[in-house]
C-alpha positions in Angstrom: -25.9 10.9 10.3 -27.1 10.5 6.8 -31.0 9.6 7.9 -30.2 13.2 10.1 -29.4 14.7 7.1 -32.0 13.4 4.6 -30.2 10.7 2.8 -29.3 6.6 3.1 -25.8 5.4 3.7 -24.6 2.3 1.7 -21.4 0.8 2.1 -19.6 0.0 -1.3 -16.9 -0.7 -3.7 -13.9 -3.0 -2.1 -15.1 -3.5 1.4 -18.3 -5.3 0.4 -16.7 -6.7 -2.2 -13.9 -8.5 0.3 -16.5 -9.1 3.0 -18.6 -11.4 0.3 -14.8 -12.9 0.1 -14.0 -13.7 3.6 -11.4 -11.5 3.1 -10.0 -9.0 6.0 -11.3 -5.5 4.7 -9.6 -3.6 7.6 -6.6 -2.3 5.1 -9.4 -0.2 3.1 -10.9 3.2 3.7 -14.5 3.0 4.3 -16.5 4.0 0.9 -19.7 5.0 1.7 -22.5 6.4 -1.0 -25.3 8.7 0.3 -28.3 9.0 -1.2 -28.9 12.8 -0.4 -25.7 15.1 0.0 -22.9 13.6 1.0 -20.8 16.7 1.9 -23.4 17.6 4.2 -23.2 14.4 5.9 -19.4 14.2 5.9 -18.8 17.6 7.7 -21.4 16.6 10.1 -18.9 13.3 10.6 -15.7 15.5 10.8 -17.5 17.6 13.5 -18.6 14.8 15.5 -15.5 13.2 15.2 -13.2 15.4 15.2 -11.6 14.2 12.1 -10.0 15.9 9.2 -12.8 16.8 6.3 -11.2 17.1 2.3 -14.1 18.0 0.4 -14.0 17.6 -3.9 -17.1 19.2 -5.2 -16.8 18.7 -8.4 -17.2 15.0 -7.9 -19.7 15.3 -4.9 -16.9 13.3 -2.7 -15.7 14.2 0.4 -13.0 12.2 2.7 -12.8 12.5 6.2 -9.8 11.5 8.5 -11.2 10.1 11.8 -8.2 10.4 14.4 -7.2 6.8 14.5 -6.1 7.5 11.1 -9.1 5.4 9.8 -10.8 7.5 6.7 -13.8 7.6 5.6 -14.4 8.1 2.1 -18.7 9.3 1.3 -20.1 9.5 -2.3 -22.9 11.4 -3.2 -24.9 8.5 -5.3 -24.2 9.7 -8.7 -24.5 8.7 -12.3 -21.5 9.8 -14.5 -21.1 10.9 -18.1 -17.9 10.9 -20.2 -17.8 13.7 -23.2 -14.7 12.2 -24.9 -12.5 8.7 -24.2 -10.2 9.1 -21.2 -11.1 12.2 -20.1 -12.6 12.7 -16.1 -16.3 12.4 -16.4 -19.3 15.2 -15.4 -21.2 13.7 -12.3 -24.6 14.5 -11.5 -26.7 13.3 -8.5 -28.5 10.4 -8.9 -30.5 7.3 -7.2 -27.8 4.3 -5.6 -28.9 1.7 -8.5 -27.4 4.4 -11.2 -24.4 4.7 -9.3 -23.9 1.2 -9.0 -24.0 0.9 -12.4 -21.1 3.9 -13.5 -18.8 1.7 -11.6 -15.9 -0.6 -13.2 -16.5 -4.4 -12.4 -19.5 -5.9 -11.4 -17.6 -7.3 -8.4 -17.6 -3.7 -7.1 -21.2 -2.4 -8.0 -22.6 -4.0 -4.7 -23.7 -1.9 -1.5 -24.8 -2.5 1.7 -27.7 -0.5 3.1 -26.4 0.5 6.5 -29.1 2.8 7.6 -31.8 -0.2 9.1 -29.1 -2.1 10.7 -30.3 -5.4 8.7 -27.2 -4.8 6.3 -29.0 -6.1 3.4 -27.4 -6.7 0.0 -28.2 -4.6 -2.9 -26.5 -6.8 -6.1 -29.0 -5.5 -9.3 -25.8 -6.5 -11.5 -24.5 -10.1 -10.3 -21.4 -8.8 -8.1 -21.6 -11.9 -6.1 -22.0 -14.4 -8.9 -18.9 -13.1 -10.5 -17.1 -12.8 -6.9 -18.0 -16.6 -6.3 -16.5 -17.0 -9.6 -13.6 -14.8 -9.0 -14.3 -12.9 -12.3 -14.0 -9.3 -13.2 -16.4 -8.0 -15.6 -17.2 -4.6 -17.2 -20.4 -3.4 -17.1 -21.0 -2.1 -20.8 -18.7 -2.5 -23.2 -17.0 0.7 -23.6 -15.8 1.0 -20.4 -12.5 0.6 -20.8 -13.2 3.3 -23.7 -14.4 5.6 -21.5 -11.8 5.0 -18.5 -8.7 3.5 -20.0 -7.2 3.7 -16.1 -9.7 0.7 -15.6 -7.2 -1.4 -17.4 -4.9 -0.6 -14.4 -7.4 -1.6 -11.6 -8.1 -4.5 -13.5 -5.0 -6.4 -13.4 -4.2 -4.9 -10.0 -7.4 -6.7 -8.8 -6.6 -10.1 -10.7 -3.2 -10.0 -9.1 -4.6 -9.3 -5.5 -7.8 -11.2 -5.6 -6.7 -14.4 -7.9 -9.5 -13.2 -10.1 -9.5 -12.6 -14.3 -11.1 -10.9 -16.7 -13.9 -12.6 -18.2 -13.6 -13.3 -22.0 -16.6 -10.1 -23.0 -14.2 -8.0 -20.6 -10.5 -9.1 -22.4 -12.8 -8.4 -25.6 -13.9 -4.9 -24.4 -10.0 -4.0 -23.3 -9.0 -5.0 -26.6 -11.4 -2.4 -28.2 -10.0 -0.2 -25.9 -6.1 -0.7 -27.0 -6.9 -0.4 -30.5 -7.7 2.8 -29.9 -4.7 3.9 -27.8 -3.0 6.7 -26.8 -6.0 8.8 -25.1 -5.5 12.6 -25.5 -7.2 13.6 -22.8 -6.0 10.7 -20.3 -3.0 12.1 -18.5 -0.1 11.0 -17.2 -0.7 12.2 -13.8 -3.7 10.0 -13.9 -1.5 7.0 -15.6 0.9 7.2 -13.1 -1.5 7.3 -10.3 -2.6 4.1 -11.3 1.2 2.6 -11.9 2.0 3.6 -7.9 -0.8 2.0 -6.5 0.3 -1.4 -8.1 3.7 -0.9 -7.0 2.7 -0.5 -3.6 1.1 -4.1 -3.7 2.2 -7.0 -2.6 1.6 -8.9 -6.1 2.8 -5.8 -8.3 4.9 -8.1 -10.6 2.1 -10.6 -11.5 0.2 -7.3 -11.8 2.7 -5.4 -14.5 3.3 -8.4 -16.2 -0.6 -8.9 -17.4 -0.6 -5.1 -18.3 2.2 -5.6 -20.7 0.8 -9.0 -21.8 -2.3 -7.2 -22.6 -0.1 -4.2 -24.4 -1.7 -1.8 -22.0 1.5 0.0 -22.0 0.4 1.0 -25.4 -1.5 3.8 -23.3 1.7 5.4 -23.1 2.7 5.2 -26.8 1.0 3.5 -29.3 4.6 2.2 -30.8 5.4 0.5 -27.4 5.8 -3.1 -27.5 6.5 -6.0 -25.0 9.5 -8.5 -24.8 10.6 -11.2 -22.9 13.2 -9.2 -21.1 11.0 -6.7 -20.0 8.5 -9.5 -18.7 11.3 -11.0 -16.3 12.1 -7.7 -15.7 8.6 -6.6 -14.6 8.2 -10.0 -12.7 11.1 -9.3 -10.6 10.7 -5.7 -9.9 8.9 -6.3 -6.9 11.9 -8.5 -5.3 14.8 -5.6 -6.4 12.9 -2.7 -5.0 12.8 -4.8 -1.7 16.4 -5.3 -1.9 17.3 -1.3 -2.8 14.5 -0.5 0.5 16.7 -2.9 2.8 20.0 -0.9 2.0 18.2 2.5 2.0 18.9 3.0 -1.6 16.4 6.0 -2.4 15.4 5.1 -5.8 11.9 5.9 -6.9 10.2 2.6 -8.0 8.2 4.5 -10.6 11.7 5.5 -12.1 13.1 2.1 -12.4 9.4 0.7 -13.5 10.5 3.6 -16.5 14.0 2.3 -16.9 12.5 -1.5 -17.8 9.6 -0.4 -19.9 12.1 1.9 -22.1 15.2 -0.2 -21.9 14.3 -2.3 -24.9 12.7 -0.1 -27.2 14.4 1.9 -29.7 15.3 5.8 -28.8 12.3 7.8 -30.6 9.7 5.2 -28.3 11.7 5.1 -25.1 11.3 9.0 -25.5 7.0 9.1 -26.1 6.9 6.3 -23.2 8.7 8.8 -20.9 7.0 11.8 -22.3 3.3 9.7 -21.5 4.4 9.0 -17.9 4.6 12.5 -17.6 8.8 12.5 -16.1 10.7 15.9 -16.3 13.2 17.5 -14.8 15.8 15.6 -12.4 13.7 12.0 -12.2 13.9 12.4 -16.5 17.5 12.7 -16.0 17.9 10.0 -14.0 16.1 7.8 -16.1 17.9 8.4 -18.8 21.2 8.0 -17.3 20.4 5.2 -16.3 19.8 3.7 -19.6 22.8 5.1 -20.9 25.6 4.5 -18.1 24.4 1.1 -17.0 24.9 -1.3 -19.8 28.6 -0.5 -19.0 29.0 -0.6 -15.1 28.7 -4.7 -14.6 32.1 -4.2 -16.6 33.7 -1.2 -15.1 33.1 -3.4 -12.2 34.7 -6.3 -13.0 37.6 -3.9 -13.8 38.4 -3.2 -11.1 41.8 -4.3 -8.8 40.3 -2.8 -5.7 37.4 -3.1 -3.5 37.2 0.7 -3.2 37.7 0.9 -7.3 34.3 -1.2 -7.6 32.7 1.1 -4.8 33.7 4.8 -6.4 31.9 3.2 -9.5 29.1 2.8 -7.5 28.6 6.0 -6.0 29.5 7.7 -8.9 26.0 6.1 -10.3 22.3 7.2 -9.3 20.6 5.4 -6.7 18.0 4.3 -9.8 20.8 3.1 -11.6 22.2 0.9 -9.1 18.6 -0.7 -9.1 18.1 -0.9 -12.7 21.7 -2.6 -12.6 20.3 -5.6 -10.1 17.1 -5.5 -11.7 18.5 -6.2 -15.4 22.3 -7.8 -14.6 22.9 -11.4 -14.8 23.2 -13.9 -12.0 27.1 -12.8 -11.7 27.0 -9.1 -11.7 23.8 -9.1 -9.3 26.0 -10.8 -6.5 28.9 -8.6 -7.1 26.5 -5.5 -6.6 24.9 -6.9 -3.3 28.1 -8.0 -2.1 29.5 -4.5 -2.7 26.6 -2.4 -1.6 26.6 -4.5 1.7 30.2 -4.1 2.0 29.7 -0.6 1.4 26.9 -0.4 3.9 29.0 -1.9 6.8 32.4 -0.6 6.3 32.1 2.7 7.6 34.7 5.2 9.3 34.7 4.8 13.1 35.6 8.8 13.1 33.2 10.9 12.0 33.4 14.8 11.0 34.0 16.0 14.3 36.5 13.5 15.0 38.6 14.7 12.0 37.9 18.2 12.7 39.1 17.8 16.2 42.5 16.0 14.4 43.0 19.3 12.5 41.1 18.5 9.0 40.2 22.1 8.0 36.6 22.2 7.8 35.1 22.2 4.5 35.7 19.8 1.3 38.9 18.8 3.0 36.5 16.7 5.6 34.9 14.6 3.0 37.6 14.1 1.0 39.6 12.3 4.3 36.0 10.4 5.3 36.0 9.0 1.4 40.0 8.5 1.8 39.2 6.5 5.3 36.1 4.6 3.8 38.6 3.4 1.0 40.9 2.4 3.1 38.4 0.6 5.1 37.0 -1.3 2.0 40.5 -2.4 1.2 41.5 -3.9 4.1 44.3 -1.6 4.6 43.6 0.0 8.0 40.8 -1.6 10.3 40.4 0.1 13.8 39.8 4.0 15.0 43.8 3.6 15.7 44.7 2.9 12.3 42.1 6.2 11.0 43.8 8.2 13.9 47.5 7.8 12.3 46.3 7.6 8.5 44.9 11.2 9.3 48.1 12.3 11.0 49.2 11.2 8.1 47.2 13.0 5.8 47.4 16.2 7.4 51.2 15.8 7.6 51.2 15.0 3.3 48.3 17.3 2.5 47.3 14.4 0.4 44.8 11.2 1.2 47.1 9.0 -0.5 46.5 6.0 1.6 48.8 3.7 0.5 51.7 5.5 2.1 50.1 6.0 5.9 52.7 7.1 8.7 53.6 4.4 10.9 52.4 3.5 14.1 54.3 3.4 16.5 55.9 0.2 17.8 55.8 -0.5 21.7 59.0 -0.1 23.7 60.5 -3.1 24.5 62.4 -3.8 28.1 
């Protein structure tokens, strides 16, 4: 399609990078480069394909969708030029050994000419020396300068690839924290960066060489880096897994903001939250969370009741609760799983209908008998649909769900 529209297709970036590896590439889109005008060759794509075409002039980029759900990502070849530190850079068209050179590690300024079919190697900057090597290197020395978000990809790559930053490269991103914060680097693009490393697999190995580094500096230049928030970092990846598997819908970027702000003092939790961009509701949750949660492990151990422990729980956010496993010790960790499992499993057999159709009037008076019978549940104190049918008879008969006083069953005639 390219040599149809006047240009040459090269393959690029992450997918000739992992091929050089041995590495399956299949989990990436497929970045191309054309040397001509890539918009031009990915509509032709989208109509041949009948994908889904997302063009981005400014940046000469286009994605197409194919309908397997495969995309396709094409570049017009391009050189780049940054007018001040951090901000997104003017593009301009330009021959494929320029735009090899705008990119951010040498390991990812190689391209495969696809157009012949001989699939040759172009590698003007040492790629696969450095790939062999498993070594990440900048291409000039202000390139962190220029893109502070590289500082991202680079640990993200170390920690997927079992590469590092050569000793020029550390050098160049510690030029590049010196001079940290970056007005015109936003938080949408900070945070951006922080979600793709949550999403991988090594994201703890990943966050913990960013706050080695002090790259969270790019959020405030007062931040600074402690033991606890290392271990908490390194196990983030484990406690997100754990909230996922009991549906607990806390956002992982909110409880990555909980552990970088629990340890600092009030005036740099409050620049740290401002540079990750957080408003609103997740700003509140945040917030509460490093407030109320220093004090649940011992409202917890408070409590005489199973159901005491549980109205604790839900009286916390979801991002709470996962800050709480995330930053509790051994002790209070186990009494959280045990309770959220507990509270997971020990459910009401009758639901809102059931009630309804008992003679709960509907409205607050439904949820207030479904806590009442969860309670209950939690406490051992009634255990089958019988016991909730006479507990709301019950009810209904007090007008109050005070459970420790349920009608009693019935006993069987005897004779």
């Amino acid at each position: 399609l390219a040599a149809a529209h006047g240009g040459r297709a090269f393959a690029v970036g992450g997918l000739v990078r992992d091929a050089w590896l041995g590495r399956d590439g299949t989990q990436h889109d497929f970045d191309v480069v054309v040397e001509g005008d890539a918009g031009r060759v990915a509509r032709a794509l989208a109509d041949a394909s009948g994908g889904r075409l997302v063009e981005h002039e400014r940046f000469l980029t286009a994605s197409v969708t194919l309908p397997g759900g495969r995309g396709v990502d094409l570049v017009t070849a391009r050189s780049e030029r940054y007018e001040e530190p951090g901000a997104l850079p003017r593009v301009m068209p330009a021959p494929i050994a320029q735009d090899l050179r705008r990119r951010d590690f040498a390991a990812n300024a190689m391209a495969v000419e696809l157009a012949s079919g001989t699939f040759g190697l172009l590698d003007p900057l040492g790629g696969a020396v450095d790939v062999a090597h498993r070594r990440l290197r900048v291409l000039h020395p202000l390139s962190f300068v220029e893109d502070p978000t590289r500082i991202f990809r680079a640990a993200r790559y170390a920690a997927r690839l079992g590469f590092a930053l050569d000793a020029w490269s550390v050098r160049c991103r510690a030029l590049a924290l010196e001079q940290a914060p970056y007005a015109a680097l936003s938080a949408t693009r900070i945070v951006a960066e922080l979600e793709r490393t949550l999403a991988e697999a090594t994201a703890g190995g990943a966050l913990v060489s960013l706050a080695r580094a002090g790259a969270f500096r790019l959020l405030t230049a007062r931040h600074r880096t402690g033991r606890a928030m290392l271990a908490w970092l390194q196990a983030l990846p484990a406690t997100l897994a754990w909230a996922r598997a009991h549906a607990l819908p806390a956002p992982a970027l909110e409880v990555l903001a909980v552990a970088l702000t629990a340890d600092q003092a009030d005036d740099v939790a409050t620049a740290t939250l401002q540079g990750l961009g957080l408003r609103g509701a997740p700003l509140g949750r945040v917030r509460d969370a490093r407030a109320s949660t220093p004090g649940l492990p011992e409202r917890l151990a408070r409590a005489r009741r199973p159901s005491e422990a549980a109205r604790a729980l839900r009286e916390a956010s979801p991002t709470a609760l996962v800050w709480l496993h995330l930053s509790a010790d051994a002790a209070a960790r186990t009494q959280l799983e045990r309770l959220v499992a507990a509270g997971s499993t020990e459910r009401p057999a009758l639901g809102g209908e059931a009630v309804l159709e008992l003679g709960v009037t509907r409205g607050p008076d439904v949820a207030a008998v479904l806590g009442a019978l969860r309670d209950a549940r939690l406490d051992g104190e009634i255990r089958d649909r019988a016991d909730e049918i006479d507990y709301v008879r019950s009810w209904l008969q007090n007008r109050t769900p005070d459970r420790r006083e349920p009608a009693p069953r019935s006993a069987p005639e005897e004779g």
